[in-house]
C-alpha positions in Angstrom: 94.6 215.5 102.1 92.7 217.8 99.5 89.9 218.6 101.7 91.3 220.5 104.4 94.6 221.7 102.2 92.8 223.6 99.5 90.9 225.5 103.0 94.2 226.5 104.3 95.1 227.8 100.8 92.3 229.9 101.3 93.7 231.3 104.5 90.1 229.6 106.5 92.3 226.0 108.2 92.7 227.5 111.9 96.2 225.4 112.8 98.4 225.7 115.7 101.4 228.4 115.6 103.9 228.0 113.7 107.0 230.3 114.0 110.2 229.0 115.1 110.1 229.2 119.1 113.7 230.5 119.8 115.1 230.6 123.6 113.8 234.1 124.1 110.1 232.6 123.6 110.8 229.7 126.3 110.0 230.1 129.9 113.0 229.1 132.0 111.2 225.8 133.4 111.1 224.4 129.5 114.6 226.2 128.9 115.9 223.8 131.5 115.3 220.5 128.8 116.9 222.6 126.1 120.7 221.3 125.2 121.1 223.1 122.2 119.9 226.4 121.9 122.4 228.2 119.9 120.8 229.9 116.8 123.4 227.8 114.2 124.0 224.2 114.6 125.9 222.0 112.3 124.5 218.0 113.0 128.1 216.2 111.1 128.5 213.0 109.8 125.0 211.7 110.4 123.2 208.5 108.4 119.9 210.3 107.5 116.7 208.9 106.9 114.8 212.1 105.4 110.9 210.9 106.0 110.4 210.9 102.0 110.7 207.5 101.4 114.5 207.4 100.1 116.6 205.0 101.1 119.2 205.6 104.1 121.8 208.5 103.3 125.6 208.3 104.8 127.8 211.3 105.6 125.0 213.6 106.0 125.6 217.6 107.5 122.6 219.0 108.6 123.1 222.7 109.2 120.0 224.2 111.1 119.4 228.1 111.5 117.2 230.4 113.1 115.1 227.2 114.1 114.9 225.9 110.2 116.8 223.9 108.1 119.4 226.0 106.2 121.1 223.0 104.3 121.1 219.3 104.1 123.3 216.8 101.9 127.0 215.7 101.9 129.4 217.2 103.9 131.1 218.4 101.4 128.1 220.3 99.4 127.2 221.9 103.0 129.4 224.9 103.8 129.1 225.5 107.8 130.1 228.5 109.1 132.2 229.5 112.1 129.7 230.6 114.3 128.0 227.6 114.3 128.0 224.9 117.2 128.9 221.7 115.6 127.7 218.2 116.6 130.4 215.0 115.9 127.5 212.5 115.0 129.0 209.9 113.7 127.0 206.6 114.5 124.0 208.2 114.4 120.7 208.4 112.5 118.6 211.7 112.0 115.0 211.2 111.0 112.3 214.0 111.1 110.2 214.7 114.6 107.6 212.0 114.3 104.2 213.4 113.6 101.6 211.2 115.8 98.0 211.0 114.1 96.2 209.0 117.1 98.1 210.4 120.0 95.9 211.3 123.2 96.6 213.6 126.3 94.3 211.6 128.3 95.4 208.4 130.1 92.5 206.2 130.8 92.8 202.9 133.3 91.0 201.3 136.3 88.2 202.9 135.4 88.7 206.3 135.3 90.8 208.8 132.9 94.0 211.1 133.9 94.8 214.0 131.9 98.4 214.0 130.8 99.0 217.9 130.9 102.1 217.5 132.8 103.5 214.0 131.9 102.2 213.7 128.1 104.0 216.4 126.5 107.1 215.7 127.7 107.0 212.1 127.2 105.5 212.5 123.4 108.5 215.1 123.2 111.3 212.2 124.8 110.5 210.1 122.1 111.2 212.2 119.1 107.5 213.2 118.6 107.1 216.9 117.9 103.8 217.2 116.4 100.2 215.2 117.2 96.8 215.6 116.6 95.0 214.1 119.4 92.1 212.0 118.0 90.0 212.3 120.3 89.4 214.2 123.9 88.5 213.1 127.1 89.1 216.8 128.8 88.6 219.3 125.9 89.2 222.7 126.9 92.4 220.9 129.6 93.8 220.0 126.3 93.4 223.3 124.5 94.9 224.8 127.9 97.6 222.5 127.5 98.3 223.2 123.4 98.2 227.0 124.4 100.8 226.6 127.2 103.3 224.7 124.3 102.5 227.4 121.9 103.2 230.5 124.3 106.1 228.6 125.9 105.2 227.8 129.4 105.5 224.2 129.2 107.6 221.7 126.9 106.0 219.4 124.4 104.9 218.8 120.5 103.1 221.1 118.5 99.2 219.8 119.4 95.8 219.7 116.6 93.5 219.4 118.9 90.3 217.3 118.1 87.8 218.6 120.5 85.2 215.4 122.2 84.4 212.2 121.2 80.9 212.9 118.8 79.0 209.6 118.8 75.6 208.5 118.4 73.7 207.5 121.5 75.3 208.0 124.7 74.7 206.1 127.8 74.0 207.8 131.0 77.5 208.9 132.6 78.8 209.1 129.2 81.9 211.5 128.2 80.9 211.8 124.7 79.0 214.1 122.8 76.0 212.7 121.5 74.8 214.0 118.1 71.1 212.6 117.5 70.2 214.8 114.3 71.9 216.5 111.6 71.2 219.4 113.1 73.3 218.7 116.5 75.7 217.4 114.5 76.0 221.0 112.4 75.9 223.3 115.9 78.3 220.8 117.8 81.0 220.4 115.1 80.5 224.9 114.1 80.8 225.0 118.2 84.1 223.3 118.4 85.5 224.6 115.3 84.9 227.9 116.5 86.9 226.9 119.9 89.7 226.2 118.2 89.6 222.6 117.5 91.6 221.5 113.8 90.4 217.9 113.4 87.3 216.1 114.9 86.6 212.7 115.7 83.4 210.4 115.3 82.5 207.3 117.4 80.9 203.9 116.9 77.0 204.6 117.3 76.7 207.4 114.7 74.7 207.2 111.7 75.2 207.9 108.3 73.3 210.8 108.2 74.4 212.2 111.0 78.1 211.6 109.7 77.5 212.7 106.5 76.2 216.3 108.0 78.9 216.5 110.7 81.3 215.8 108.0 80.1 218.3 105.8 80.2 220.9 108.3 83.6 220.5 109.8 85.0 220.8 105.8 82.8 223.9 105.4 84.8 225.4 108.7 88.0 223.9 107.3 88.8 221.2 110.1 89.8 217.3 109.2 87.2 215.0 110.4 88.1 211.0 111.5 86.5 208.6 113.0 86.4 205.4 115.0 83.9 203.6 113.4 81.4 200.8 113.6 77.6 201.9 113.0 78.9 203.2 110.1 81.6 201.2 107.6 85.2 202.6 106.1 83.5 202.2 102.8 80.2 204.2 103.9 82.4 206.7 106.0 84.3 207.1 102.5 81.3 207.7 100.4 80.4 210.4 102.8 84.0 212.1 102.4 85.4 211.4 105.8 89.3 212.2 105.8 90.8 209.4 108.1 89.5 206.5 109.6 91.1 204.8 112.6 92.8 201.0 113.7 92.2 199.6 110.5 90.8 196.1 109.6 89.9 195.5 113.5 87.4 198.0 113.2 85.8 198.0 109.7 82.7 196.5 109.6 82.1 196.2 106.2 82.8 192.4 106.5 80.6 191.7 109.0 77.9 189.5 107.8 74.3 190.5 107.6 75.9 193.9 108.8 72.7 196.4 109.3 72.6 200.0 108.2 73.9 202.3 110.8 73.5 199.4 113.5 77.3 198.3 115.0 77.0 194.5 115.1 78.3 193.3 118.2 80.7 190.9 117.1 82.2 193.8 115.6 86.5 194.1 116.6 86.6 190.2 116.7 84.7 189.1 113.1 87.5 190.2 111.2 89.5 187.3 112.4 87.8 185.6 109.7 88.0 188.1 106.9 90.2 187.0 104.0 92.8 189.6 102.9 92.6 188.7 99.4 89.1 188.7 98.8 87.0 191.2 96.4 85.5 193.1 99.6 89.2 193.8 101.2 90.3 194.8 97.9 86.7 197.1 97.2 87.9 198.9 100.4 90.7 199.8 99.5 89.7 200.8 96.2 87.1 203.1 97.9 89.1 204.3 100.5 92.0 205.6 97.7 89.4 206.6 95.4 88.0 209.5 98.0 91.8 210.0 99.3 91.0 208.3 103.1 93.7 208.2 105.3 94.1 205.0 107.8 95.6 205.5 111.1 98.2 202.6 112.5 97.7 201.9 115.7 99.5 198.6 116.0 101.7 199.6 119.5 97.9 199.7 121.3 96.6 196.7 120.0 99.5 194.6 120.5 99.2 194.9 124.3 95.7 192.9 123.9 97.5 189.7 122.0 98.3 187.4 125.3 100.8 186.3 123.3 103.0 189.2 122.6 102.1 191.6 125.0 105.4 193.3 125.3 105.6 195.6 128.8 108.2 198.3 128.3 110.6 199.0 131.5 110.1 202.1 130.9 106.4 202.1 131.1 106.6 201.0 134.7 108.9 203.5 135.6 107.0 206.5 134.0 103.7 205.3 135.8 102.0 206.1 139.5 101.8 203.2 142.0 98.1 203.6 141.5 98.2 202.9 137.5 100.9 200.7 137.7 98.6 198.5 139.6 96.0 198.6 137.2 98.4 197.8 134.7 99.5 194.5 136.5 95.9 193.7 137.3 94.8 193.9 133.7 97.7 192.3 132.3 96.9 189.3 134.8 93.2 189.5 133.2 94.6 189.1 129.4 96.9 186.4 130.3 93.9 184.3 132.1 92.2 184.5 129.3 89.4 187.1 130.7 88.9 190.8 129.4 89.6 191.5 126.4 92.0 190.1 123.9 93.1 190.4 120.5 94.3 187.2 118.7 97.7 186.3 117.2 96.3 185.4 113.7 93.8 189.1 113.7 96.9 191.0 114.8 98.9 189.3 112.0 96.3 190.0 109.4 96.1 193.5 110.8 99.3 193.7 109.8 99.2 192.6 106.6 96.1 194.5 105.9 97.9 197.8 106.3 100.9 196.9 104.4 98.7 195.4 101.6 96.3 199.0 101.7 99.6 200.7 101.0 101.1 198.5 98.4 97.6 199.2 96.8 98.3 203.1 96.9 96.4 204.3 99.9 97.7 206.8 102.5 99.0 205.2 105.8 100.0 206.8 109.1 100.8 206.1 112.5 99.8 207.4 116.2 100.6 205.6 119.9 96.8 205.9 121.1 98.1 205.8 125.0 95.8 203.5 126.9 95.8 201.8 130.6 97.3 198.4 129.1 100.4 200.1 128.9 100.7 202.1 126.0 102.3 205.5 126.8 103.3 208.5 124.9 106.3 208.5 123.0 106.7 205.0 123.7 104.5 203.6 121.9 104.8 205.4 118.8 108.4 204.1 118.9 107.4 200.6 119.0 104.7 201.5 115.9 108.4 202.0 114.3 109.5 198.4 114.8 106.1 196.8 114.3 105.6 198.3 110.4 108.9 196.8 110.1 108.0 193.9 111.1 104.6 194.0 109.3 107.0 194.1 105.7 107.8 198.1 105.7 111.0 199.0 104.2 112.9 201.6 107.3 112.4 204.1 104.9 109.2 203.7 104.4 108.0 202.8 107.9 109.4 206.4 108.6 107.7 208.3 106.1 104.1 206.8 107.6 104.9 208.6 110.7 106.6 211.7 109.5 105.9 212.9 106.4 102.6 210.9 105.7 101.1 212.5 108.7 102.2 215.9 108.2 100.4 215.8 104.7 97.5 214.8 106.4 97.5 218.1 108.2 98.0 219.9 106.0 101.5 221.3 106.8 104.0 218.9 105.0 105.6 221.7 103.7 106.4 223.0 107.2 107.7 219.9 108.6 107.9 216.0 108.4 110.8 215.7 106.2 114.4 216.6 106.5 114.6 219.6 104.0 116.0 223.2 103.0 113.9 225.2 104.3 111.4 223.1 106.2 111.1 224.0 110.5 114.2 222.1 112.0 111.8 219.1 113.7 114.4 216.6 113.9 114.8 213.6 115.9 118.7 212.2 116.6 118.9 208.5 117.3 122.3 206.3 118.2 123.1 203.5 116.1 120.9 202.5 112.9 117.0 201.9 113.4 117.6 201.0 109.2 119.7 197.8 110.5 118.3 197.4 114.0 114.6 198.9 114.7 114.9 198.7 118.2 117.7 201.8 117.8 114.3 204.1 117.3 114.3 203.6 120.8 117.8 205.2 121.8 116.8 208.9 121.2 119.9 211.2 122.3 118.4 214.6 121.1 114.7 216.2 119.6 114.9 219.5 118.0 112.0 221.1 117.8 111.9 225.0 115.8 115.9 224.1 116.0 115.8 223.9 119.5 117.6 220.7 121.0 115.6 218.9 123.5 117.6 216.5 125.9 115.0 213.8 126.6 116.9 212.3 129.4 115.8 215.3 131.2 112.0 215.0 129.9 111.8 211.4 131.1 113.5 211.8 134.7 110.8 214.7 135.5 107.7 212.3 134.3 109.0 209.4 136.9 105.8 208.0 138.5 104.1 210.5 137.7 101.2 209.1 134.9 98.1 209.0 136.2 98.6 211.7 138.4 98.8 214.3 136.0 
């Protein structure tokens, strides 16, 4: 996005490290996931799906070096050395890492809220996820503890933006948020947590429009993105006040609530939208505002989906990764949503979420994608596989659905020409599937190796270590 690029082209965007971690940089507890380490690797006879948006590529040699893509294209254009350890591939599909733009380190459910530290990381890393920005913090300065020990190489994971707390309006008492009440708060909170080390920050539902606009202004002043979660406060409002990226899409806009008041969230807000019709002038003046002041929207479709009693799809997995403890509150909520109590999402506003998102890009604007983990049982990595097969199903070409959560994302941050796309030159962040998620999306699923800086991650390993272990830590 212009904003925060044209600050890191003045050298003032604080972002995470980004040399090449090589296996003298790795502490021997992450060197255990590592498969392949060796400084050349030749990836053979691979279908590719490069993260630009071109179609599926067959035959492919991917030749990584010193943890960065050296040469990509037809075998026979890619000459690979000797030294090099060369991987048969054949029936495979290489995509980019996936770059996950909603994707906590918190895991909230029966009431309370787990950091991830331990099981995140690895998890987000399993699934072919090498870089996130969090959206969002329950546990700040755990999760910049937690980004610091990836970056140093203590413990295994994605490259982390971290977005500092949640900055809302009016918070009740007991709150976790950070309640900014004056332009003024909103000014020291946002310089605070920019100075701390926080890229991106992240408003809530109660703030108003002044307050936005000032927090807004102050976060591009110190060079950091700025997103929200929004309700008080609508996408074409937020836009207007030159907010980056807004969050969840058509469930959450309140522009087309009726008799919507200024910087007031109107309570049928999240369930409205049901009604909203998706070819009508204000759908289509969003969207014209929204690309007009170059907003991002984050996809979060894997979360929501859980809440549609109808669908609600529980990963194996899921149950396996979690603690007895939150794998009770998972059954016990998911008993809730299919009695009909708590809350629920339905079939026809999940579908027209859908098609809002493809019909916002079709339009022009600038989509990407992130898991938002949640206690209905939407976990790292997981879920921003199955965001994969839902903008598939939602009318996404492959190629497209992958460039929303590679390359999409990493222009977002700022660093697509670091990573999010398979090419010369760009950080070897690649993600090695079996089979063909072109033909078969479920195949995003079947992840056999993630490199990350050229090193090859066996997630096997990742996921047997994380075994009932979320919710504990």
């Amino acid at each position: 996005m212009s904003r925060p690029m044209s600050l890191i082209a003045l050298g003032l965007f604080w972002a995470p490290s980004l040399a090449a971690q090589r296996p003298g940089t790795l502490s021997q507890d992450v060197l255990r996931y590592v498969s392949v380490r060796e400084p050349v690797v030749a990836l053979v006879g691979v279908r590719m799906i490069d993260g630009t948006g071109a179609p599926p590529a067959d035959g492919i040699t991917v030749l990584i070096r010193d943890g960065r893509i050296a040469a990509v294209g037809p075998a026979a254009s890619v000459d690979v050395p000797a030294e090099a350890r060369v991987l048969d591939l054949v029936g495979h599909t290489v995509i980019p890492g996936l770059v996950g733009m909603h994707n906590h380190t918190y895991y909230a459910f029966g009431g309370r809220s787990t950091q991830m530290w331990y099981t995140g990381p690895r998890l987000y890393l399993a699934g072919g996820v090498t870089t996130v920005r969090t959206a969002g913090a329950q546990h700040p300065y755990a999760e910049m503890n937690m980004k610091r020990g990836i970056e140093s190489g203590v413990l295994p994971g994605p490259r982390v933006h971290a977005s500092g707390p949640y900055l809302n309006g009016m918070v009740g008492p007991g709150g976790a948020q950070t309640p900014l009440l004056s332009e003024e708060d909103a000014r020291r909170v946002v310089a605070y947590w920019a100075e701390e080390g926080a890229t991106w920050l992240k408003a809530s539902g109660s703030i108003t429009r002044a307050v936005l606009g000032a927090a807004i202004d102050e976060a591009h002043r110190h060079g950091i993105g700025f997103t929200g979660h929004l309700c008080s406060v609508t996408f074409r409002e937020a836009a207007a006040l030159g907010i980056d990226n807004l969050e969840h899409g058509l469930i959450t806009n309140s522009d087309y609530i009726v008799d919507k008041q200024p910087d007031v969230c109107p309570p049928d807000n999240m369930r409205a939208q049901v009604d909203v019709d998706l070819e009508g002038e204000a759908v289509k003046a969003t969207y014209r505002d929204l690309i007009a002041n170059d907003v991002a929207v984050t996809s979060t479709l894997s979360v929501y989906e859980l809440f549609v009693a109808e669908r609600a799809p529980l990963d194996p997995r899921v149950l396996d990764a979690l603690s007895p403890e939150a794998r009770q509150a998972l059954e016990a909520s998911r008993e809730e949503l299919l009695s009909g109590a708590g809350l629920s999402v339905p079939t026809l506003l999940f579908d027209k979420m859908m098609k809002w998102e493809r019909n916002f890009a079709e339009a022009g604007g600038t989509l990407v994608a992130g898991v938002d983990p949640w206690g209905n049982g939407s976990l790292p990595g997981y879920g921003d596989q199955r965001n994969y097969e839902l903008l598939v199903e939602a009318g996404f070409a492959p190629e497209e659905a992958i460039r929303i959560m590679t390359l999409n994302g990493a222009t977002l941050l700022g660093e697509d020409d670091l990573y999010g796309s398979v090419e010369q030159g760009k950080l070897a962040d690649l993600t090695v599937l079996r089979g063909d998620p072109a033909a078969t999306p479920s195949d995003i699923r079947n992840v056999v190796i993630v490199f990350k800086d050229g090193m090859g991650y066996d997630p096997a390993r990742l996921i047997e270590d994380v075994r009932g272990q979320v919710g504990l830590r």
